[in-house]
N, C-alpha and C positions, 0 to 999 in steps of 0.2 A: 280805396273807394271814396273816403270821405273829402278826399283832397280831389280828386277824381268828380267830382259832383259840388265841388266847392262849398260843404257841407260843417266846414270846419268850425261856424261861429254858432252853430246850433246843435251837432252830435260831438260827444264828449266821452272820452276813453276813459273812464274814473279809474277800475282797476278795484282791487281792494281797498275796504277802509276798515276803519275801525268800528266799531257796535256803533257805537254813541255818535258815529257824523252819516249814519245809515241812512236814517229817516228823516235827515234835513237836504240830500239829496234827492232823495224821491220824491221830497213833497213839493222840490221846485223842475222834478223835470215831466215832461209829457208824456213819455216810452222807458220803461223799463226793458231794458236784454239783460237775460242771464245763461249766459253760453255757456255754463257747467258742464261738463265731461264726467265728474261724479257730484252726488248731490247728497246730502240726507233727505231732511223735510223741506224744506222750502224757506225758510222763516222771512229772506228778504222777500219772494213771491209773495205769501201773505201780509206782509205789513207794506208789499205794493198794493195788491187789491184793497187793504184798507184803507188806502191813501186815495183809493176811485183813481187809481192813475193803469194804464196801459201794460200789461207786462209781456213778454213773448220770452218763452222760455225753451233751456233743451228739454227732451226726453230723458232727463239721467236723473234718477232716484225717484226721489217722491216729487218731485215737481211736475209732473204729469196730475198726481192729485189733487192737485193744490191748484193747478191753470189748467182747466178745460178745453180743447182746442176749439175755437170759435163760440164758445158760450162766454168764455171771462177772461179771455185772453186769445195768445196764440202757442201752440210747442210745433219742435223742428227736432229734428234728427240729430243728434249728436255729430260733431262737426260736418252738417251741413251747411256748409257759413251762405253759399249761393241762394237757401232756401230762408236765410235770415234777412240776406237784400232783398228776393223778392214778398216778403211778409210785412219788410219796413216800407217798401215803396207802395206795396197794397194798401198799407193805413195809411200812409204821402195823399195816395191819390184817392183817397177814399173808397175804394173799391173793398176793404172789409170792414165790416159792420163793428165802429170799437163802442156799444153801448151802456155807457159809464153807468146807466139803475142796474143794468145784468153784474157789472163788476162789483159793484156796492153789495147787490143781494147775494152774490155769491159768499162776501166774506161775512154777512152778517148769518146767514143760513150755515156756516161752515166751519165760524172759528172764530166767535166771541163765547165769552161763560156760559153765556145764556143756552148756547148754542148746546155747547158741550151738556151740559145740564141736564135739556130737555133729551140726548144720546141716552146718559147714563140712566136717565128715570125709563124711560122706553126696553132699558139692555135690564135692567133690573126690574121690570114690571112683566117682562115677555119671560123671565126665567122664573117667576114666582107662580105663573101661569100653568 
């Protein structure tokens, strides 16, 4: 497809990397995909959304918690690769809403300290109740 659309000098097949060259990727690309088949929590999803960059992710583990469909990202079906081309060509052509404060407020509402924090004091003030 990408040779196919002659897409070659813009979409990039990284593949695995190591921790530490994670987030000097993200921070220089536009669209995060993470086609997982199995997932834990997400950690690349979230240090994409805290990057304010674009993510579209599978439905496998917790990455469905972590990306929203159409509120702070996009998810797909577990190898529905057809519904990854049509998700990538909708943000192409603008036709979905990719609203970088929604993506930002997602990871600041969801998954800094502060965040966590204000959970624990709420989980621990509703059980003292």
């Amino acid at each position: 497809f990408i040779n196919e659309k002659s897409l070659e000098q813009s979409v990039f097949l990284i593949g695995a990397l190591p921790n530490k060259e994670i987030l000097k990727y993200i921070y220089h690309s536009d669209i995060v995909v993470i086609p997982s088949l199995v997932e834990g929590l997400g950690i690349t999803a979230i240090e994409t959304i805290m990057l304010n960059k674009i993510c579209v992710v599978s439905d496998a583990g917790g990455l469905p918690e972590v990306i929203q469909d159409l509120i702070n990202g996009y998810v797909f079906q577990r190898k529905n690769y057809s519904n990854v081309i049509d998700i990538l060509q909708d943000i192409y052509e603008n036709k979905l809403d990719s609203d970088h404060l929604k993506i930002r407020e997602s990871y600041l509402k969801s998954f800094t300290i502060e965040s966590y924090v204000d959970k624990l004091q709420k989980i621990l003030i509703d059980e003292k109740v």
